[in-house]
N, CA, C and O atoms as a GROMACS GRO file, in nm:
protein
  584
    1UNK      N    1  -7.556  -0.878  15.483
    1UNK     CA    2  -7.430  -0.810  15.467
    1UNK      C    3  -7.386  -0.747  15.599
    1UNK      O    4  -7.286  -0.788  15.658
    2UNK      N    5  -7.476  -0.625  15.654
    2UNK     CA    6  -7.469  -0.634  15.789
    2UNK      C    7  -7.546  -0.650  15.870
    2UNK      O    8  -7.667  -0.639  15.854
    3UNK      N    9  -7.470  -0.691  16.013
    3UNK     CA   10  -7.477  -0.738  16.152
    3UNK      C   11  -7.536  -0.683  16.218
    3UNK      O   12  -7.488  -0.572  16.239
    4UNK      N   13  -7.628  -0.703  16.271
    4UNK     CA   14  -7.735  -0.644  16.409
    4UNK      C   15  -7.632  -0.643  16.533
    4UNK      O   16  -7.620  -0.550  16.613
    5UNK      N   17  -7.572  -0.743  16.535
    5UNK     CA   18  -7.446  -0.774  16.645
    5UNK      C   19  -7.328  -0.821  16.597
    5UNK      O   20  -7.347  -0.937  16.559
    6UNK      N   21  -7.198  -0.783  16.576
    6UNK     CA   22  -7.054  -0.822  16.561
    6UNK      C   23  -7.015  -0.852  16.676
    6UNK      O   24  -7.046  -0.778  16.769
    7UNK      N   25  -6.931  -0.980  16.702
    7UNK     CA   26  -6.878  -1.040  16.745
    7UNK      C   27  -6.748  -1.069  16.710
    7UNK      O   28  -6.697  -1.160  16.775
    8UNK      N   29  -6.697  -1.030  16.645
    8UNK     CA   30  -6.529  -1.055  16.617
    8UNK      C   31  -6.505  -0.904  16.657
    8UNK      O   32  -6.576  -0.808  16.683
    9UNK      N   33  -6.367  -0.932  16.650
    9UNK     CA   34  -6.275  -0.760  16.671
    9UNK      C   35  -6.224  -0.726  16.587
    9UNK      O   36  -6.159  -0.791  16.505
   10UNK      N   37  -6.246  -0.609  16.593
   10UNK     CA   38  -6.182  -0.518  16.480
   10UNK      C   39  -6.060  -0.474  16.540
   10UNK      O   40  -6.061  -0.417  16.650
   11UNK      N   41  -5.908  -0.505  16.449
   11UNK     CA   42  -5.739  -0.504  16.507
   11UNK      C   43  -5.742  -0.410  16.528
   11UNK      O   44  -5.800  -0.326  16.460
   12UNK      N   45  -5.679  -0.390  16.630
   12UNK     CA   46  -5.610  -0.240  16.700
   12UNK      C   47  -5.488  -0.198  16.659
   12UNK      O   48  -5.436  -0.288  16.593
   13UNK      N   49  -5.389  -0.061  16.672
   13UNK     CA   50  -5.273  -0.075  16.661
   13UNK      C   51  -5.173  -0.140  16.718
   13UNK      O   52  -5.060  -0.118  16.674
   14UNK      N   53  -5.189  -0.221  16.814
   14UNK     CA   54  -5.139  -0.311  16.936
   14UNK      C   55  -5.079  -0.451  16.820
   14UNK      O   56  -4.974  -0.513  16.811
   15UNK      N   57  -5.197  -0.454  16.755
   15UNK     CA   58  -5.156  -0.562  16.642
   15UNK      C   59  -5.076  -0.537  16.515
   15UNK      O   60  -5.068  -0.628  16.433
   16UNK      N   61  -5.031  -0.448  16.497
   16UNK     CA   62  -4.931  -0.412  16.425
   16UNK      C   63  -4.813  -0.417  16.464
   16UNK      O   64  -4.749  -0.316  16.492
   17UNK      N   65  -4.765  -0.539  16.471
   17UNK     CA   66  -4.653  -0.533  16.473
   17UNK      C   67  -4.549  -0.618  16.359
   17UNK      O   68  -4.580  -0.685  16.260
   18UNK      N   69  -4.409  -0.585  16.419
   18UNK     CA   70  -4.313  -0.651  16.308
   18UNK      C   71  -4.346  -0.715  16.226
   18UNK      O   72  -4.454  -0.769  16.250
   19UNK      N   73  -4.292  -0.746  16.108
   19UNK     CA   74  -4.367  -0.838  16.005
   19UNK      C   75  -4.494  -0.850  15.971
   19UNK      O   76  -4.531  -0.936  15.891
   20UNK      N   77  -4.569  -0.771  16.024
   20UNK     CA   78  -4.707  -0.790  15.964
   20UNK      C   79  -4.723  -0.653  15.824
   20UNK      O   80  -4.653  -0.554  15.843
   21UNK      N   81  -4.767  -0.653  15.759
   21UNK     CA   82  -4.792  -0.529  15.676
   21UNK      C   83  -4.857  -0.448  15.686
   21UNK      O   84  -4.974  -0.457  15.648
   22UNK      N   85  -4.810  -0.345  15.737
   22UNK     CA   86  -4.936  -0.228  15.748
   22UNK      C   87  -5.097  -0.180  15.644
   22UNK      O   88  -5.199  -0.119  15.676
   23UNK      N   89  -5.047  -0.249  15.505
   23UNK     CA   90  -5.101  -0.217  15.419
   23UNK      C   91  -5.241  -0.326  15.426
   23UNK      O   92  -5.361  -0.301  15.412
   24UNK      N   93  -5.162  -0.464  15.454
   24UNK     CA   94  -5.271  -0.568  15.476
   24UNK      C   95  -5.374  -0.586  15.626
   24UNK      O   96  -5.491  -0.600  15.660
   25UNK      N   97  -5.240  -0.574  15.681
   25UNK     CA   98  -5.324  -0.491  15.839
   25UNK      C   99  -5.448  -0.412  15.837
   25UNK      O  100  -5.553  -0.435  15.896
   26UNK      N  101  -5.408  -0.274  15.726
   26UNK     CA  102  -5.512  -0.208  15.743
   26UNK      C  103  -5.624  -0.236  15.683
   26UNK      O  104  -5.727  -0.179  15.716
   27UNK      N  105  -5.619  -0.360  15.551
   27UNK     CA  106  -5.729  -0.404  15.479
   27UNK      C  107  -5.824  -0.448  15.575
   27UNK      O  108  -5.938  -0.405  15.581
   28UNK      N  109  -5.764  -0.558  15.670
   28UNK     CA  110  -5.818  -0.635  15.758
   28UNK      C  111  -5.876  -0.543  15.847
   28UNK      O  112  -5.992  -0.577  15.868
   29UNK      N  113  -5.838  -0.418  15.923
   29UNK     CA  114  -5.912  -0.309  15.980
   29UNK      C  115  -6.034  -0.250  15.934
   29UNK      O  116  -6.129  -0.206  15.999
   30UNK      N  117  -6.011  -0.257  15.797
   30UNK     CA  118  -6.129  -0.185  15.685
   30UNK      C  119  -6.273  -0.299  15.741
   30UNK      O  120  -6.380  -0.294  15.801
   31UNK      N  121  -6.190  -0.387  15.678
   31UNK     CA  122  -6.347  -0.520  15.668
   31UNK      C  123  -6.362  -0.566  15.758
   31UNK      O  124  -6.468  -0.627  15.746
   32UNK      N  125  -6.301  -0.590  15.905
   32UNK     CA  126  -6.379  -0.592  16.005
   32UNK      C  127  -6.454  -0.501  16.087
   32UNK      O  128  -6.535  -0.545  16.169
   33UNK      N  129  -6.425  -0.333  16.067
   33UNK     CA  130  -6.491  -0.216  16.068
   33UNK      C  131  -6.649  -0.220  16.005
   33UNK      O  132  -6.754  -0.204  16.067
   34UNK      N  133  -6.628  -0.250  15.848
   34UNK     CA  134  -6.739  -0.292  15.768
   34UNK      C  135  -6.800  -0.378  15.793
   34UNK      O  136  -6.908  -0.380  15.734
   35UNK      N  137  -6.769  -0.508  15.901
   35UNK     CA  138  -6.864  -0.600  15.922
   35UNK      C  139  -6.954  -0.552  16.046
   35UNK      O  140  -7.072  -0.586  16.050
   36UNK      N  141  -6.903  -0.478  16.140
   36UNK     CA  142  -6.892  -0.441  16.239
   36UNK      C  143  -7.018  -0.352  16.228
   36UNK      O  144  -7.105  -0.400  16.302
   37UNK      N  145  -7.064  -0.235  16.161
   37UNK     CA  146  -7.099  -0.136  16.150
   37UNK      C  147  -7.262  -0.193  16.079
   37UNK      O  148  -7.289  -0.275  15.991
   38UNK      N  149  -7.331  -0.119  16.154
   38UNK     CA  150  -7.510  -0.123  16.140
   38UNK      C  151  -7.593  -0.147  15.967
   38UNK      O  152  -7.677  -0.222  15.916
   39UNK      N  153  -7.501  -0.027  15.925
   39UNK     CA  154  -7.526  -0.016  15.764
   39UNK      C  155  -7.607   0.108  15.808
   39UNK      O  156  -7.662   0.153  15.708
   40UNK      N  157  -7.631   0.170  15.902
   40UNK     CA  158  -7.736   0.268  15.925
   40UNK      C  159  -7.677   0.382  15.869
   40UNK      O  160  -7.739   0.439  15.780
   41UNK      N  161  -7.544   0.434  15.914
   41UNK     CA  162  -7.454   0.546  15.881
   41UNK      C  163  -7.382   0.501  15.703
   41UNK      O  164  -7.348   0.402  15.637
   42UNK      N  165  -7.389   0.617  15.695
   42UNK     CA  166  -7.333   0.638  15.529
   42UNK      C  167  -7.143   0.601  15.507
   42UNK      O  168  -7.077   0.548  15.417
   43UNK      N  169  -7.115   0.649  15.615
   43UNK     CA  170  -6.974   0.657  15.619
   43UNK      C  171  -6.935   0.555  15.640
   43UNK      O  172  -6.856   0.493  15.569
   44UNK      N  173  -7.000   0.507  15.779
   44UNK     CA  174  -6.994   0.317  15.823
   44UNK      C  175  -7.006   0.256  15.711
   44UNK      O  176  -6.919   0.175  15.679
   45UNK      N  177  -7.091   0.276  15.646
   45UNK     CA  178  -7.105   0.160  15.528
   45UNK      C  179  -7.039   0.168  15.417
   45UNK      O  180  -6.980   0.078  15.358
   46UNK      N  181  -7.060   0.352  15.372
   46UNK     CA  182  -6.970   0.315  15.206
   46UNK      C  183  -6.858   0.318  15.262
   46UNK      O  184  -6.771   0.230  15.253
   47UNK      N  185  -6.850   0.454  15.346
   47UNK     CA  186  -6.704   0.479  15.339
   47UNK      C  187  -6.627   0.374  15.360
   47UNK      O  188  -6.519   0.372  15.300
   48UNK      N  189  -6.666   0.250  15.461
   48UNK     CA  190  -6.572   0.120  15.494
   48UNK      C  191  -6.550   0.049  15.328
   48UNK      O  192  -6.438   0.011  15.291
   49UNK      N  193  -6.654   0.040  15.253
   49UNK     CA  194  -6.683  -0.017  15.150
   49UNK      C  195  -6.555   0.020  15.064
   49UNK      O  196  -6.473  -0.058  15.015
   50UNK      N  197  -6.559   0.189  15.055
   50UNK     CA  198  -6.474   0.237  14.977
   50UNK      C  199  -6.306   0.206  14.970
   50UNK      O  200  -6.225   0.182  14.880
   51UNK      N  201  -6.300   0.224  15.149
   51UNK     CA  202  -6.193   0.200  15.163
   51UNK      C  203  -6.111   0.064  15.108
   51UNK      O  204  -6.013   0.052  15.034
   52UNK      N  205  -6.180  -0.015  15.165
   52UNK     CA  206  -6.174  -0.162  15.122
   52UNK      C  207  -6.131  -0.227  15.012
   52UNK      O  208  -6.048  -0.315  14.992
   53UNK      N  209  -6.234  -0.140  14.919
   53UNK     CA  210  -6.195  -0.137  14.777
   53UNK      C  211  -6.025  -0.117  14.747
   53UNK      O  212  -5.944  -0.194  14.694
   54UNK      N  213  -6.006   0.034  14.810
   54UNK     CA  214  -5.814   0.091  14.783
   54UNK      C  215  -5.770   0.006  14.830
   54UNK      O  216  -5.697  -0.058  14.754
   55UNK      N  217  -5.783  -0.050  14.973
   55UNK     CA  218  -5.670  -0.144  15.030
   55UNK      C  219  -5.683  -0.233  14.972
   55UNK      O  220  -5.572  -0.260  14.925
   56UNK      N  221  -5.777  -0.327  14.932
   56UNK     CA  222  -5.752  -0.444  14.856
   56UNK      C  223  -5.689  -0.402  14.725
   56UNK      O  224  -5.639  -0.499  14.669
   57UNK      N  225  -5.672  -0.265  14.643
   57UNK     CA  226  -5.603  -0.262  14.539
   57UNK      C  227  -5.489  -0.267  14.551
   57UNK      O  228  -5.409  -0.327  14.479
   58UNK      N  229  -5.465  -0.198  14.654
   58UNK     CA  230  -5.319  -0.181  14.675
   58UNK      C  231  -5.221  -0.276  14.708
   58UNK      O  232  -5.101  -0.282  14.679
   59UNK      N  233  -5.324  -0.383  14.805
   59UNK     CA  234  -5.236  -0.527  14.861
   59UNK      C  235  -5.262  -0.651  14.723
   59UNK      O  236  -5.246  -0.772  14.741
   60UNK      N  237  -5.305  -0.591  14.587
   60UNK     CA  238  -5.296  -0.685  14.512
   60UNK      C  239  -5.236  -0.615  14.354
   60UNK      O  240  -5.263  -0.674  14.249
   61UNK      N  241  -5.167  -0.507  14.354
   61UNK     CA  242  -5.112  -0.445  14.311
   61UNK      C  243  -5.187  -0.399  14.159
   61UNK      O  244  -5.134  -0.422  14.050
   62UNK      N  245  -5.299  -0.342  14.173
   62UNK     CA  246  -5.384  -0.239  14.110
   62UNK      C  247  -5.362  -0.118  14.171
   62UNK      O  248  -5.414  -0.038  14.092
   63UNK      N  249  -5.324  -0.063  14.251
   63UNK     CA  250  -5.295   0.065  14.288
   63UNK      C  251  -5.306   0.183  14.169
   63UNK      O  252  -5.305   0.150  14.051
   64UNK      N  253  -5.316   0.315  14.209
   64UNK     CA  254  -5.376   0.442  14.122
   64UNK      C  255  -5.272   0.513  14.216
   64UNK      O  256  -5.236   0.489  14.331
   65UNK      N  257  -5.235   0.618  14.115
   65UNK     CA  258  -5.111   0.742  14.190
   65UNK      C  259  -5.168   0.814  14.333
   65UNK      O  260  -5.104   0.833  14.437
   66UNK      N  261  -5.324   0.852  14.300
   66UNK     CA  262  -5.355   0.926  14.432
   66UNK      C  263  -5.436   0.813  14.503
   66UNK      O  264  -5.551   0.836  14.542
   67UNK      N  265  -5.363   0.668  14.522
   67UNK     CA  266  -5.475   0.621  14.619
   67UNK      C  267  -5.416   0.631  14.798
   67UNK      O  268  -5.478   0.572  14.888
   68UNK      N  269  -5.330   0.688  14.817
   68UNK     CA  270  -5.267   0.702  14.907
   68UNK      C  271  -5.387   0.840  15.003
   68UNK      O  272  -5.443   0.850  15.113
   69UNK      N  273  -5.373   0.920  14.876
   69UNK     CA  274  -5.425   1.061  14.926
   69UNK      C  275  -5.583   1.029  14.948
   69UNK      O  276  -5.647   1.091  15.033
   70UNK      N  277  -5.634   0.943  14.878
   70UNK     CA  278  -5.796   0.934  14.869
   70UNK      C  279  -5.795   0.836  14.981
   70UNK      O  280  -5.904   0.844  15.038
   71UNK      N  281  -5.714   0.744  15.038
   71UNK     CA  282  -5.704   0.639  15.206
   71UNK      C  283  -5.749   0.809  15.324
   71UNK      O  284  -5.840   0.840  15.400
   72UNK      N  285  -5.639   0.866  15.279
   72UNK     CA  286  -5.642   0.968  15.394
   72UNK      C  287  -5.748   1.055  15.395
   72UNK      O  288  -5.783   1.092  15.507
   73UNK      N  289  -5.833   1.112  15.266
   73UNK     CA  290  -5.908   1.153  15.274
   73UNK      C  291  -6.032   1.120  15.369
   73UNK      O  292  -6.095   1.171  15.461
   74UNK      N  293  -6.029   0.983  15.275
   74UNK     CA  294  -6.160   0.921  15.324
   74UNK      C  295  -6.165   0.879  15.450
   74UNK      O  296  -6.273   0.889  15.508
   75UNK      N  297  -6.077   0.835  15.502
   75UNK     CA  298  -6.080   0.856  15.691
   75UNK      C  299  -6.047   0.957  15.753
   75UNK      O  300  -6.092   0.962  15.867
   76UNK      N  301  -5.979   1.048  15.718
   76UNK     CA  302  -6.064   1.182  15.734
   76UNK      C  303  -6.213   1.240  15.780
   76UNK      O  304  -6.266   1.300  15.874
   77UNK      N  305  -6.247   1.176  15.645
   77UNK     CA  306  -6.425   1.211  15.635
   77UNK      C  307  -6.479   1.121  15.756
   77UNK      O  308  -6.543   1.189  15.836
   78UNK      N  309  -6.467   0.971  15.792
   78UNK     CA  310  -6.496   0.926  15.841
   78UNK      C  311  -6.483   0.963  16.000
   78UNK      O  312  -6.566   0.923  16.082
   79UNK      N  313  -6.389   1.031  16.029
   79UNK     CA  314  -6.319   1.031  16.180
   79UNK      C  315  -6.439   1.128  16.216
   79UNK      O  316  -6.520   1.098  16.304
   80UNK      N  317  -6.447   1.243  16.146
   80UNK     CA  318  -6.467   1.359  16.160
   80UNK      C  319  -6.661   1.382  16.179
   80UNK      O  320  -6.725   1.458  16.251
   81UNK      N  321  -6.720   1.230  16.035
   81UNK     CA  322  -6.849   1.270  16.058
   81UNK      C  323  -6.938   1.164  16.150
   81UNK      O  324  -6.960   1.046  16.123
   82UNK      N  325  -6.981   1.237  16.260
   82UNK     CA  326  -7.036   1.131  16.336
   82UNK      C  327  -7.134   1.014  16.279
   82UNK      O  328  -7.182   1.018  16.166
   83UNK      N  329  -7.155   0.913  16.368
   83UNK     CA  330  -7.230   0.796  16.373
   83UNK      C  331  -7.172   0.690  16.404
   83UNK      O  332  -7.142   0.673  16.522
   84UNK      N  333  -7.138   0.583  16.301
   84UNK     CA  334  -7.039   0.484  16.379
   84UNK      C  335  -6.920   0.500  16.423
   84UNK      O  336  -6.823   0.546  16.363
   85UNK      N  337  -6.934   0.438  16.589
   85UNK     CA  338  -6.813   0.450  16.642
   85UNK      C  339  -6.672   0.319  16.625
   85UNK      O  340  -6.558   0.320  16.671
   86UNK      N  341  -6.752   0.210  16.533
   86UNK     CA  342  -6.597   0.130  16.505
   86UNK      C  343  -6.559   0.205  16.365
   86UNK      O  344  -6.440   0.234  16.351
   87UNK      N  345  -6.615   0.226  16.299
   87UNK     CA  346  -6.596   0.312  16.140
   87UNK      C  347  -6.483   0.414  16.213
   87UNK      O  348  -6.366   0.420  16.177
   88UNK      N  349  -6.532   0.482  16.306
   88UNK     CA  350  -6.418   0.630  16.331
   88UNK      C  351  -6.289   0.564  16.409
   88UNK      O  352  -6.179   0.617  16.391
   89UNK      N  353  -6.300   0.454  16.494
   89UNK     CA  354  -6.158   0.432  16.550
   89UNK      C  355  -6.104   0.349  16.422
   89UNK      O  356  -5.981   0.359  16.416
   90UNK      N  357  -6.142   0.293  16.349
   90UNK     CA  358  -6.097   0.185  16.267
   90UNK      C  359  -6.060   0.308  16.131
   90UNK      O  360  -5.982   0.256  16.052
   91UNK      N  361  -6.083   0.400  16.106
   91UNK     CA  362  -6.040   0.520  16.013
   91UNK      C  363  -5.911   0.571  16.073
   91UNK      O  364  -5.811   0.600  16.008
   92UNK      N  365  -5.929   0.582  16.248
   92UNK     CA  366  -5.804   0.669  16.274
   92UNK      C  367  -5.689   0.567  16.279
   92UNK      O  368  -5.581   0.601  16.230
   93UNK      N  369  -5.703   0.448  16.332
   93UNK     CA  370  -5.578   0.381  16.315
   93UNK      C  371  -5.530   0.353  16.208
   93UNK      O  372  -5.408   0.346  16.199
   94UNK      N  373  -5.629   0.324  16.070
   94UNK     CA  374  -5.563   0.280  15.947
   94UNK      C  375  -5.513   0.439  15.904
   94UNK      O  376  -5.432   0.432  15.812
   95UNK      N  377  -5.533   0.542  15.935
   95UNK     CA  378  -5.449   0.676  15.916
   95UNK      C  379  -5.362   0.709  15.966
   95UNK      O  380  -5.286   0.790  15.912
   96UNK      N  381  -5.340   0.653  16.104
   96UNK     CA  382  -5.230   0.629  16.188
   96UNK      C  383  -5.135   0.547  16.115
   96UNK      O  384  -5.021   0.592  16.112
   97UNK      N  385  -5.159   0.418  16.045
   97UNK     CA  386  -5.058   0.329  15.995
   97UNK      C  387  -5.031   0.414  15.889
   97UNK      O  388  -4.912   0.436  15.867
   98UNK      N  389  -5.124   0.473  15.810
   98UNK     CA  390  -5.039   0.550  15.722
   98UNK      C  391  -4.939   0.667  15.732
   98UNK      O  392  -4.865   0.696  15.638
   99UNK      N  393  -4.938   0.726  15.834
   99UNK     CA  394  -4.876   0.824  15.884
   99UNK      C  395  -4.717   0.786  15.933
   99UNK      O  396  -4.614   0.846  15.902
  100UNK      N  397  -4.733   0.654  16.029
  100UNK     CA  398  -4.642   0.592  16.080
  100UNK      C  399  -4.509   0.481  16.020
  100UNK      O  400  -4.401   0.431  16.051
  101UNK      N  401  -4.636   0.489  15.884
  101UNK     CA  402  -4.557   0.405  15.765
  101UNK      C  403  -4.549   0.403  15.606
  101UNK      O  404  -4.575   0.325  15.515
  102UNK      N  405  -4.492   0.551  15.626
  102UNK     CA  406  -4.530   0.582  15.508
  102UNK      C  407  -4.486   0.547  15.375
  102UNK      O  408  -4.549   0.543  15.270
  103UNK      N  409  -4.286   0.505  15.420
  103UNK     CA  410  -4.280   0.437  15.320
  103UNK      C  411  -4.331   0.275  15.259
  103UNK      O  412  -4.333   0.250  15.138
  104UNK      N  413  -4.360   0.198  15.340
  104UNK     CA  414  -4.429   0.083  15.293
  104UNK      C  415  -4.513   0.066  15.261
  104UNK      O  416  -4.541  -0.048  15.223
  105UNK      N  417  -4.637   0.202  15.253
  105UNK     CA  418  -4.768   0.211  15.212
  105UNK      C  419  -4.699   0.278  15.048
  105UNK      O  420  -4.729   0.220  14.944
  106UNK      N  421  -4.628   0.374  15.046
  106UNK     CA  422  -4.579   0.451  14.907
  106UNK      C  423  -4.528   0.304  14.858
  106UNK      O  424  -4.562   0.280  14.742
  107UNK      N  425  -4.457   0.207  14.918
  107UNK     CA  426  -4.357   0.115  14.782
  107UNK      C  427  -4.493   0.067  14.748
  107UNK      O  428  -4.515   0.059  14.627
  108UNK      N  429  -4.627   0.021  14.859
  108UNK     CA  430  -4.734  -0.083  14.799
  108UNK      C  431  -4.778  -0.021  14.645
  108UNK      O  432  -4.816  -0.085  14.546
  109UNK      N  433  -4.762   0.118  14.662
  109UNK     CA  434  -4.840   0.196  14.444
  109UNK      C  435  -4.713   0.139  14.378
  109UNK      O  436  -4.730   0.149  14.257
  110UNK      N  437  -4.594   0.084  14.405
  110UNK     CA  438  -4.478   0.041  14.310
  110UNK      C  439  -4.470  -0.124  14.304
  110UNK      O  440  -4.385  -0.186  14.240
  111UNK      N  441  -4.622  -0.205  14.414
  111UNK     CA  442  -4.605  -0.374  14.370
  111UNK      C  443  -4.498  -0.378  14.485
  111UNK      O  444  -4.419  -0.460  14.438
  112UNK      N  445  -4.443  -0.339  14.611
  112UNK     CA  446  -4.363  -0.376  14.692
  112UNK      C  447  -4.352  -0.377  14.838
  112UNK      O  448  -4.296  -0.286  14.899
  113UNK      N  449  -4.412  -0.497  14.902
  113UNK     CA  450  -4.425  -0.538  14.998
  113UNK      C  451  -4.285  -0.568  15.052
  113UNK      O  452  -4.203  -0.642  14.997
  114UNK      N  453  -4.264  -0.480  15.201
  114UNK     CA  454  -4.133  -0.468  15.241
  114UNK      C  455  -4.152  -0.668  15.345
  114UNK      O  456  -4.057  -0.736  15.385
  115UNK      N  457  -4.265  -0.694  15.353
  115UNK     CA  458  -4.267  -0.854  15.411
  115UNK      C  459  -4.272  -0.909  15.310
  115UNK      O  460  -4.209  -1.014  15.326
  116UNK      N  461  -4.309  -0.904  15.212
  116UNK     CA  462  -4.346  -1.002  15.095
  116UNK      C  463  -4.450  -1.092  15.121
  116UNK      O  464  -4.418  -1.208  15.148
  117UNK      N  465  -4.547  -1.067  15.120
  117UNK     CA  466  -4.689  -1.122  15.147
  117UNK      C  467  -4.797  -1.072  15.072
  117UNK      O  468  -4.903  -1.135  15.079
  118UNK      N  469  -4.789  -0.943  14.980
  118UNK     CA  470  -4.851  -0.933  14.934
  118UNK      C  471  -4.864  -0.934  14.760
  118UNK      O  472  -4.759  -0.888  14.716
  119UNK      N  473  -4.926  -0.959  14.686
  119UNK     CA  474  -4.935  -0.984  14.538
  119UNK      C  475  -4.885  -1.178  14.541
  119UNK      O  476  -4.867  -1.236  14.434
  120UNK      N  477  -4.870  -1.250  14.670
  120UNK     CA  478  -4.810  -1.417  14.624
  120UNK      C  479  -4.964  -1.467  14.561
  120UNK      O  480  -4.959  -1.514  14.448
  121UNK      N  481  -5.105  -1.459  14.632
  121UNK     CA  482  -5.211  -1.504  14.541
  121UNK      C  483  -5.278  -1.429  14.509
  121UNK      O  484  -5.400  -1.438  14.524
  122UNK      N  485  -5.195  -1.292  14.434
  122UNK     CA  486  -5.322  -1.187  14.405
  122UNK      C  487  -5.362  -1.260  14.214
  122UNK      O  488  -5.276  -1.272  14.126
  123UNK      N  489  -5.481  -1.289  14.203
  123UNK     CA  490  -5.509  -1.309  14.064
  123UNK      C  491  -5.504  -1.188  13.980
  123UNK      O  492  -5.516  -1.076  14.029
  124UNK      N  493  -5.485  -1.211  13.845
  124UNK     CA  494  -5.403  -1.112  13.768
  124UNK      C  495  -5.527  -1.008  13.712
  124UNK      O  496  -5.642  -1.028  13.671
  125UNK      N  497  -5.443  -0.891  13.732
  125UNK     CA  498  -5.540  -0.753  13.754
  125UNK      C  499  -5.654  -0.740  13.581
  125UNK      O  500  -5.628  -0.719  13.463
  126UNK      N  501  -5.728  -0.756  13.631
  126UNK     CA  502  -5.865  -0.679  13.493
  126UNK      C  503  -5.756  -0.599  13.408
  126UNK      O  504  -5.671  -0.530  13.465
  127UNK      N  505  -5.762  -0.609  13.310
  127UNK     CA  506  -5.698  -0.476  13.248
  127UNK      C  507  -5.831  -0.386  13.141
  127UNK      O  508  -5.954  -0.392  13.146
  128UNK      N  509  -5.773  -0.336  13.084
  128UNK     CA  510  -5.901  -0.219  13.022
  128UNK      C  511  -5.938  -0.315  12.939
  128UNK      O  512  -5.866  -0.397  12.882
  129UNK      N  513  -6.135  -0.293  12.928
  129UNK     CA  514  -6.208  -0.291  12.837
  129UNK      C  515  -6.239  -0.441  12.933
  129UNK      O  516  -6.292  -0.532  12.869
  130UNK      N  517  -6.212  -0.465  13.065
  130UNK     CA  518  -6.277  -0.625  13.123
  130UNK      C  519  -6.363  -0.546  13.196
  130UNK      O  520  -6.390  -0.640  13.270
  131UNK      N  521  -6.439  -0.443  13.246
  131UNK     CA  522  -6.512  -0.355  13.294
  131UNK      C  523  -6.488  -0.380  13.463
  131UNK      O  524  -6.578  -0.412  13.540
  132UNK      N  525  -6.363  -0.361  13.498
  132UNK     CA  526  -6.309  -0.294  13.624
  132UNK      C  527  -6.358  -0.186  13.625
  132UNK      O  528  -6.348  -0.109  13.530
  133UNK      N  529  -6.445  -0.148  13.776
  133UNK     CA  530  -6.442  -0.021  13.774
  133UNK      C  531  -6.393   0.014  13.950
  133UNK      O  532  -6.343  -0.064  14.031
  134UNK      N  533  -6.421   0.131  13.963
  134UNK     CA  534  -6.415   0.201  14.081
  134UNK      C  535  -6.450   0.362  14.089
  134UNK      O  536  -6.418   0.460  14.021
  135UNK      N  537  -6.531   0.342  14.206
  135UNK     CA  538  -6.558   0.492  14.240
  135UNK      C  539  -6.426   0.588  14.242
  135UNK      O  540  -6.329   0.530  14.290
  136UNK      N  541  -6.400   0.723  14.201
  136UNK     CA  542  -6.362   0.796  14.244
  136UNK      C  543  -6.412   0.945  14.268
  136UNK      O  544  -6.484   1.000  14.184
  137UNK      N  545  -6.374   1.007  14.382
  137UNK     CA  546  -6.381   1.150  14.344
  137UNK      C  547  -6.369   1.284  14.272
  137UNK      O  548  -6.435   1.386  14.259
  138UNK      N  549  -6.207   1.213  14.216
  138UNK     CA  550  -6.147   1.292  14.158
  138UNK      C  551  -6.185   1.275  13.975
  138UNK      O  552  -6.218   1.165  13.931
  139UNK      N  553  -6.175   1.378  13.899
  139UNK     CA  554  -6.194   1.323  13.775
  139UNK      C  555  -6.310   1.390  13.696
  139UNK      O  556  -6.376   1.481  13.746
  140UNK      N  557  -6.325   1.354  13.603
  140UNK     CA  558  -6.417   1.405  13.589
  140UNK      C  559  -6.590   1.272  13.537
  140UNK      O  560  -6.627   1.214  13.434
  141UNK      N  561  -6.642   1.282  13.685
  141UNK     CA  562  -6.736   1.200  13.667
  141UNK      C  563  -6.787   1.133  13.800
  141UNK      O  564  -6.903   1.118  13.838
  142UNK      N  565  -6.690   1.104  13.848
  142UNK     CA  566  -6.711   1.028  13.973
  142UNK      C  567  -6.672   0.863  13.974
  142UNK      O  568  -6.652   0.790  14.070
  143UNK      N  569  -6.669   0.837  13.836
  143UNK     CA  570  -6.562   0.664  13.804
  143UNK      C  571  -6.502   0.690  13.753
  143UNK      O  572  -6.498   0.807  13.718
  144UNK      N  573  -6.433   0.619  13.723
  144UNK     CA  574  -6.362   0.587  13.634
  144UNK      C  575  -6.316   0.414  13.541
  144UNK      O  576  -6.345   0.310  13.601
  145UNK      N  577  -6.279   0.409  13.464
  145UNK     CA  578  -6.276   0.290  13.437
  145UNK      C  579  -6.137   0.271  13.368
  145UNK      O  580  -6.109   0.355  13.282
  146UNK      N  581  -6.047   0.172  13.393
  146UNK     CA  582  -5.929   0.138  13.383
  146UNK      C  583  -5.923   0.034  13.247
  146UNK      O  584  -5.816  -0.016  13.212
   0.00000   0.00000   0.00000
């Protein structure tokens, strides 16, 4: 799962540009961060993990009301607690895209990609009782299940 050595790059903000989606952009930031990273650090690993999880919900339109706030959180946490150093630049730029774009990250919780690229091969979302789950913080429990 992970790499003793990464060899690909993890996108910069340089690569954000026009037409690309910030939202999918930043997925792709997440999981090459996560490939990137030792597995040694907690943050490197889940936290990329975690993230990964939201952005892929969001670019396939499962989105949750606070997954906006739990992106920012959690790179937050990441920037802030040392160890891996692609985990912390790869947290601040995908917080940067959120900051910088905020409405196209808010339409992604409404299914709306301002490029239209995202949800064309998303397969159709688990609904309750197919045992989707996901970590959360918030709540009471620490999952939840949809």
């Amino acid at each position: 799962m992970y790499r003793e050595e990464y060899f690909g790059e993890i996108p910069t903000r340089d690569t954000l540009t026009a037409g690309v989606c910030p939202v999918k952009w930043a997925l792709g930031v997440a999981t090459a961060a996560r490939e990137a990273s030792d597995g040694k650090n907690v943050m490197g690993r889940d936290g990329m993990t975690q993230l990964q999880q939201i952005l892929s919900d969001l670019t396939t339109g499962n989105a949750e009301d606070d997954d906006l706030e739990l992106v920012r959180e959690i790179c937050n946490v990441i920037i802030t607690t040392p160890g891996c150093e692609h985990s912390s630049a790869a947290a601040a730029d995908i917080l940067w895209s959120l900051e910088n774009n905020t409405m196209d990250w808010n339409n992604h919780r409404r299914k709306k990609c301002a490029n239209g690229i995202c949800w064309e091969n998303a397969a159709a979302a688990p609904g309750a009782g197919e045992g989707r789950q996901r970590r959360r913080r918030r709540g009471g429990g620490g999952s939840s299940e949809e």
